[in-house]
C-alpha positions in Angstrom: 12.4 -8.8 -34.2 10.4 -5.7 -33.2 6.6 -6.0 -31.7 4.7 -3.1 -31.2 3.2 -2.1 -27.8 -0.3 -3.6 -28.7 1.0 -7.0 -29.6 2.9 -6.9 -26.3 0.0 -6.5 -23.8 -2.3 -8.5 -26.3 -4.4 -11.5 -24.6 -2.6 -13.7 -27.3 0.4 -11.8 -27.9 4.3 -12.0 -26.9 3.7 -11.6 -23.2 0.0 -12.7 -22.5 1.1 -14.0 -19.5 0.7 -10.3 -17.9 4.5 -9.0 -17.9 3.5 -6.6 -20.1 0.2 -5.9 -19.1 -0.7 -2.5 -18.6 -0.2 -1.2 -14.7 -3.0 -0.8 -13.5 -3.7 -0.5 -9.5 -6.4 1.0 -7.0 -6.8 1.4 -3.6 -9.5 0.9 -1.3 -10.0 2.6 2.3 -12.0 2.4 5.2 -11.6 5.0 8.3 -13.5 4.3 11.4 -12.4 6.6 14.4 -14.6 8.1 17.0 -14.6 12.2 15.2 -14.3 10.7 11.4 -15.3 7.9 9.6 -14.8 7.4 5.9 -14.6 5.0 3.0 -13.5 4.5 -0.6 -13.3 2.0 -3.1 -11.4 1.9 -6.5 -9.5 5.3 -5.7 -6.8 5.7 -8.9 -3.4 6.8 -7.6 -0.2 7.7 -9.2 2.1 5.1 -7.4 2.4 3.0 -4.5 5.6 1.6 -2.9 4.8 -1.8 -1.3 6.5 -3.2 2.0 9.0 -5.4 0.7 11.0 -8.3 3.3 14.3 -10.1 3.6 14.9 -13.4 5.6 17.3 -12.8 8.5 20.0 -15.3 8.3 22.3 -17.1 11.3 25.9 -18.1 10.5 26.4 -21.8 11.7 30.7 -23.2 12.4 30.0 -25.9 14.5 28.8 -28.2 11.3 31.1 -30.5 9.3 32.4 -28.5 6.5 32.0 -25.4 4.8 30.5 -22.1 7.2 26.7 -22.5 6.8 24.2 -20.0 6.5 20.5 -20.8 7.9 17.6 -18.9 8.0 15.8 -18.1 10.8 13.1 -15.3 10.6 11.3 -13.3 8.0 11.4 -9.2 8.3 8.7 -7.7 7.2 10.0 -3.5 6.0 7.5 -1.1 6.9 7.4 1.1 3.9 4.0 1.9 2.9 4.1 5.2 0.8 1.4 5.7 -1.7 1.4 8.7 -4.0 -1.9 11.1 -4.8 -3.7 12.9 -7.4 -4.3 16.2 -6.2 -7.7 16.4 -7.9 -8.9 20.0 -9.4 -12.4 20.4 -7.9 -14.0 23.2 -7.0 -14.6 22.4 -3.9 -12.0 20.8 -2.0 -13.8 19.1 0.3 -13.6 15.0 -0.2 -10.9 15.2 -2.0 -8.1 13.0 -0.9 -6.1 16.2 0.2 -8.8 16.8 2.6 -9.3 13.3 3.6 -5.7 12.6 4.3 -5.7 15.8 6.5 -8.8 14.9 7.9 -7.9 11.3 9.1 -4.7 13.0 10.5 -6.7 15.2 12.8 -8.7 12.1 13.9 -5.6 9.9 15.1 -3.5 12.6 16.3 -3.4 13.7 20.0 -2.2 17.5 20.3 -2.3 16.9 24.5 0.3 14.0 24.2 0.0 10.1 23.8 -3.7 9.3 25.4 -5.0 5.9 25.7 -7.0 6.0 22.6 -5.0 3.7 20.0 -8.3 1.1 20.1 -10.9 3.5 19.1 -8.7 6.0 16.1 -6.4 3.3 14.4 -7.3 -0.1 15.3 -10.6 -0.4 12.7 -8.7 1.3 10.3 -8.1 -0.9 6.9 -6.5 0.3 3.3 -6.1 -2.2 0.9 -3.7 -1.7 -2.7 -5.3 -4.1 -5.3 -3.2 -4.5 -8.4 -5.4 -4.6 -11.5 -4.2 -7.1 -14.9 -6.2 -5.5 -17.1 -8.4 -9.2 -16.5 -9.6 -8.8 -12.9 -7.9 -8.1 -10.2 -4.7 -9.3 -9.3 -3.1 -9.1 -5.8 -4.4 -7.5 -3.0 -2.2 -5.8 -0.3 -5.0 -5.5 3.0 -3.2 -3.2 5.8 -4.8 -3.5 9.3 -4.7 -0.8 12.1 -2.9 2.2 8.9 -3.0 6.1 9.3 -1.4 8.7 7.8 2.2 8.9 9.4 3.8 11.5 7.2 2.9 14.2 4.7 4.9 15.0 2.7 6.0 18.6 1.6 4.3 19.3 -1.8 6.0 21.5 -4.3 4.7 24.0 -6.6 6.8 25.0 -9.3 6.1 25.6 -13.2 6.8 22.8 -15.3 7.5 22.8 -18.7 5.9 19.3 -19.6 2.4 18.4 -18.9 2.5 15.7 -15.3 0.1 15.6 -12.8 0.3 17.1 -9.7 0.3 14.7 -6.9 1.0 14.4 -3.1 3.1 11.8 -1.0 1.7 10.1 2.2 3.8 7.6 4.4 1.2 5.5 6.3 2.0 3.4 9.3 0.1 -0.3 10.0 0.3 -3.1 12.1 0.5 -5.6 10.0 -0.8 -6.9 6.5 -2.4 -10.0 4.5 -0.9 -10.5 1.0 -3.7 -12.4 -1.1 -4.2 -13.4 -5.0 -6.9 -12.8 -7.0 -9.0 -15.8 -5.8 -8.7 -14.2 -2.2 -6.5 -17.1 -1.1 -4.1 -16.2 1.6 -0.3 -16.2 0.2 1.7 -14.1 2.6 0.9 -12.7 6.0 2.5 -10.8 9.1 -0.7 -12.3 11.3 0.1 -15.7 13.1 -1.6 -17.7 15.0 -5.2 -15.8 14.6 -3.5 -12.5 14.7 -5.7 -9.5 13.1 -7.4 -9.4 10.2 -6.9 -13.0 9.3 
C-alpha cells in the first residue's frame, strides 16, 4: 500500500497522530548582560541537537538470586548545539551572526575569570519550541545559556542549492522540559532551583 506525503501528515490521514507531521521548530532568546541586552521570538533555524540523558545504574550481589541492576541517578548530557541561517541582508547588523558574536563579547572576560557570572549569564534564557503544525508542541527553556563555541564556517561552491548556515555550542545551567499546555514534564531544577 503506498500513501502519498499529503495523506501522511494529513489531520485525518495514516499518521494524524503527528509522527509524520511536518518538522517544524523555533527558538526564542532573551540576552540580558550589563553591555548587551537582546531578545527574539519565533527565530527559524536549520537544526537543533537537544540534551539527551541516561539513568546511571548500581550493580547489586548481596540480593537473593540473579546480579541486580538498580538505578540510582539521572544524567542530564550537556549538548546544546543549534544550527543558523546565515541570513543575506544588506546590512549585517541583527543578524544572528552578529548577535551570536555580540553576546560572546558580552560574557567573555579578555583579563581572565572576574566575578561577573551573576550580571552576563545568569538572566540569560533560550527556549527551543517544537512546532506540530497545530500549536506548539514541547518547549525546551535553558536557564543561565551563552554562546560556548563557534564553530568554523566553511565556504566552498556547492553544486546543489542548501543554505548556508552556522553552528553554535551553547552552555546552560540547567533546563525545564514542558508540553504544550506549559505543564512541567522533565527538569534539572529541584527543590526550587532556577527557573522553576
Amino acid at each position: 500500500m503506498s500513501e502519498n506525503v499529503d495523506n501522511l501528515i494529513a489531520e485525518q490521514g495514516i499518521y494524524s497522530n503527528g509522527l509524520m507531521k511536518r518538522n517544524r521548530f523555533h527558538i526564542d532568546y532573551d540576552v540580558r548582560t550589563p553591555t548587551y541586552q537582546v531578545f527574539g521570538t519565533n527565530v527559524p533555524v536549520f537544526s537543533v541537537q537537544i540534551p539527551g540523558w541516561d539513568v546511571t545504574t548500581t550493580i547489586e550481589t548481596s540480593v537473593r538470586g540473579n546480579v541486580k541492576h538498580f538505578p540510582y541517578r539521572k544524567n542530564w548530557t550537556q549538548q546544546l548545539q543549534i544550527v543558523f541561517y546565515m541570513e543575506n541582508k544588506h546590512n549585517a547588523n541583527q543578524s544572528m551572526f552578529d548577535i551570536i558574536n555580540r553576546w560572546c563579547n558580552a560574557v567573555s572576560q579578555p583579563s581572565g575569570p572576574q566575578p561577573y557570572y551573576r550580571e552576563s549569564v545568569q538572566n540569560n534564557t533560550l527556549d527551543v519550541v517544537q512546532g506540530t503544525g497545530d500549536g506548539n508542541g514541547l518547549r525546551w527553556q535553558f536557564f543561565e545559556v551563552y554562546p560556548r563555541v563557534l564553530y568554523p564556517i566553511e565556504l566552498m561552491p556547492i553544486e546543489d542549492i542548501a543554505p548556508m548556515v552556522f553552528s553554535v555550542q551553547f552552555s546552560y545551567r540547567a533546563y525545564d522540559l514542558r508540553n504544550g499546555n506549559g505543564t512541567l514534564i522533565g527538569t534539572q531544577n529541584y527543590s526550587g532551583g532556577i527557573g522553576t
